[in-house]
C-alpha positions as CSV (number, residue, x, y, z in Angstrom):
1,X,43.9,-11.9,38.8
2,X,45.1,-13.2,42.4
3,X,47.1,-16.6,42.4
4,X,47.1,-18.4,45.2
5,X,50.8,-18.5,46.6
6,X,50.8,-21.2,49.4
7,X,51.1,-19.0,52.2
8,X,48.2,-18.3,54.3
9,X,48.7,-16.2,57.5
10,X,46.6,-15.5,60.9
11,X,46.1,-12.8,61.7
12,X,48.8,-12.3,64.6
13,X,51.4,-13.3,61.6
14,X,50.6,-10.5,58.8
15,X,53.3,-7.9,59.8
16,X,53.3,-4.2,59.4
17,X,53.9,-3.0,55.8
18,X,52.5,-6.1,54.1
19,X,49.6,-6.1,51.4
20,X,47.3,-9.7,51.9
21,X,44.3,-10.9,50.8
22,X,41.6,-11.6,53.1
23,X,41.0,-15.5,52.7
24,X,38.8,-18.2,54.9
25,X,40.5,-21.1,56.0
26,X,40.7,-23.7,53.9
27,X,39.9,-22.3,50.9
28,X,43.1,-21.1,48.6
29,X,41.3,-18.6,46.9
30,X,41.2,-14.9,48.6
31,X,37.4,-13.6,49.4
32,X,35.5,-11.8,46.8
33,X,32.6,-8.8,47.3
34,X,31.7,-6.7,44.3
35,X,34.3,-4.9,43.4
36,X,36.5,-7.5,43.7
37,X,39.0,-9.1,46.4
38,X,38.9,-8.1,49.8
39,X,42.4,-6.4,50.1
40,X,44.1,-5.1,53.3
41,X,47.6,-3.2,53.7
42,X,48.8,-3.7,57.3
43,X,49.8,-0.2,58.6
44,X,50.5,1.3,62.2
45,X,47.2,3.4,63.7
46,X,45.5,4.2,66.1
47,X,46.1,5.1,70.2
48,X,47.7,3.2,71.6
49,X,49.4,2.3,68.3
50,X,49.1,-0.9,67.2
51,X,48.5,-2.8,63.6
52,X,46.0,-2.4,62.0
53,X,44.2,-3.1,58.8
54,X,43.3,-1.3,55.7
55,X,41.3,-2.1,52.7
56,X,43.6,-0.9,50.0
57,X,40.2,0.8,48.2
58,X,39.5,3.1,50.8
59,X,43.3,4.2,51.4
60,X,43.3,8.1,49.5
61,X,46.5,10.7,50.2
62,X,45.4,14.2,51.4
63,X,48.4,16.7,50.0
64,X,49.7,19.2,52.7
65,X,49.2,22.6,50.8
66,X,50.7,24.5,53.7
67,X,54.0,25.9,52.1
68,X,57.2,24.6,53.4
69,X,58.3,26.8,56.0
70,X,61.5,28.8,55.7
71,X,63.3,27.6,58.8
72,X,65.1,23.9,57.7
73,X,64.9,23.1,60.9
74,X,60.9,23.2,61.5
75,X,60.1,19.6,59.4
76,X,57.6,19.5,56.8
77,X,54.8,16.6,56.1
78,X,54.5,16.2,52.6
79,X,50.7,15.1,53.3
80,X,48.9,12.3,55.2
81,X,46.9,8.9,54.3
82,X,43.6,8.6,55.2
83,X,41.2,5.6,55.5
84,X,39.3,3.1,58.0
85,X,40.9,0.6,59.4
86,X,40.0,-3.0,61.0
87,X,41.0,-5.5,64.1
88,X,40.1,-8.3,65.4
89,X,38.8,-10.8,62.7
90,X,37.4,-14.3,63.0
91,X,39.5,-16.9,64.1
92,X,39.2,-18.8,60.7
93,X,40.3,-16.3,58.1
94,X,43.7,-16.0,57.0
95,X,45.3,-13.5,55.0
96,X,47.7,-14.1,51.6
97,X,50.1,-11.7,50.8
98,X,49.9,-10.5,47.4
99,X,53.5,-10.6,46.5
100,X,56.3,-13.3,47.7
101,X,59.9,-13.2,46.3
102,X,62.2,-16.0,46.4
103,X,66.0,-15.5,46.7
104,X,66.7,-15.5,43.1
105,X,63.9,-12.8,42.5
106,X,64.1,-10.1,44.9
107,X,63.8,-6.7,43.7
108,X,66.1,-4.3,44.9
109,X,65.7,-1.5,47.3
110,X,62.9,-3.3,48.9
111,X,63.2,-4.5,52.8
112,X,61.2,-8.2,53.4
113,X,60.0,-10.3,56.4
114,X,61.0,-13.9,55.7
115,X,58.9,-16.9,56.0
116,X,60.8,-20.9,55.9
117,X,57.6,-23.5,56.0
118,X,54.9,-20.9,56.9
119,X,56.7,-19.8,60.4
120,X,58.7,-16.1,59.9
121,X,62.3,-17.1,60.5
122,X,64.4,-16.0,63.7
123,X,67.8,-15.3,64.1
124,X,69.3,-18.8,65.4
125,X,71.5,-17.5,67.6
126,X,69.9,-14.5,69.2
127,X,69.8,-13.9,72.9
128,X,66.4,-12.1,71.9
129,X,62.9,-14.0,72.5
130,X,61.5,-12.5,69.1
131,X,64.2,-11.5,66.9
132,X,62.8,-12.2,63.8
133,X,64.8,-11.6,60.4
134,X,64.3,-8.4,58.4
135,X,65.9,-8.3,55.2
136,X,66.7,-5.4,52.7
137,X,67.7,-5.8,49.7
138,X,70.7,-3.2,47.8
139,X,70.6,-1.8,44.8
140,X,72.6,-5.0,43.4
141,X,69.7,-7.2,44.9
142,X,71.9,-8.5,47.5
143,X,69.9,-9.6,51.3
144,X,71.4,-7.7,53.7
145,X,70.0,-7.9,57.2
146,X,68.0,-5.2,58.4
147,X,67.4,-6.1,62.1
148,X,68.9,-3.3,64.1
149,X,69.0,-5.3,67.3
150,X,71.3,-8.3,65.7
151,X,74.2,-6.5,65.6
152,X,76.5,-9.7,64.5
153,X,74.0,-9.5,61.5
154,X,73.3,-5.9,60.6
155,X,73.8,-4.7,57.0
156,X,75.1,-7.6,56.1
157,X,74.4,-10.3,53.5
158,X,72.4,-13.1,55.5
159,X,72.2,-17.0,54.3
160,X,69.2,-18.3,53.3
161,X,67.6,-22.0,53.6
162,X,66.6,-22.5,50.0
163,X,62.8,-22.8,50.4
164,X,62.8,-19.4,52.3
165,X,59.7,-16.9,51.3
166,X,60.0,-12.9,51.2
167,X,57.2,-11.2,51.5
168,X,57.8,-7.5,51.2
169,X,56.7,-5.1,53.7
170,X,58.3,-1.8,52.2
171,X,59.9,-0.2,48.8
172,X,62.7,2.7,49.4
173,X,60.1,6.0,48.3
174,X,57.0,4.2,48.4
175,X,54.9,6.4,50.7
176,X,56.7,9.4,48.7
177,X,53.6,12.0,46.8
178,X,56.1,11.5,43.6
179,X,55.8,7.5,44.0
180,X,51.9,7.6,44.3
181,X,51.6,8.9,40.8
């Protein structure tokens, strides 16, 4: 069962990689049809590319059964994901992710998007317009920053205000064929 976590995003703010609940606004529980709650992982699709949402029912993993061919050079696909995807929702329905961490719980190997009072965080003293903090965390669960273009802050540990919210957006292996078993 879905608990409500006190973090309801538009649209605009759901980044890539996260897994939400389609809510309206106002309410604080997610929206229901009949086989359950209307679940959507954000993913990249499309031409031009550009986010895009998928209900996590309709997501299936199509194997690549071509063998690997002999030249290390050539690369291989280990398979693809298929599934329909939406844009462009009403204005009033917000979207809950399914899993926020605080500081003290973060599991490792697992890179976040960080939320402070329902805004994603920025790096303080960037010279960039939209330089938003990414955060990975090592095997010994420490935040390391993990936003290439901070260069004062890459790979390493990053302070946190003490009501900050991860939300995860990726696990090390995840998309993997042995990780989907």
């Amino acid at each position: 069962m879905l608990q409500p976590v006190g973090l309801f995003l538009k649209e605009e703010q759901v980044h890539v990689g996260m897994t939400v609940a389609l809510c309206l606004e106002g309410k604080t529980e997610p929206e229901r049809d009949e086989k359950g709650c209307l679940i959507f992982r954000a993913l990249l699709g499309g031409v031009p590319m550009r986010r895009k949402f998928y209900p996590t029912e309709g997501i299936q993993w199509r194997p690549n059964l071509e063998p690997k061919p002999a030249d290390p050079k050539v690369p291989h696909c280990p398979g693809v994901l298929i599934a329909r995807s939406m844009i462009g929702f009403r204005s009033d329905v917000r979207f809950m992710p399914l899993e926020i961490f605080d500081t003290a719980s973060a599991p490792p190997e697992t890179r976040f998007v960080v939320f402070v009072d329902g805004e994603r965080l920025k790096y303080a003293d960037s010279q960039f317009e939209h330089s938003y903090v990414y955060l990975r965390t090592d095997g010994r669960r420490r935040l390391l920053s993990d936003n290439g273009y901070e260069y004062k802050w890459f790979s390493r540990e990053y302070p946190l205000p003490p009501n900050a919210v991860l939300v995860p957006i990726s696990r090390v292996g995840e998309y993997l064929p042995e990780a989907r078993r």
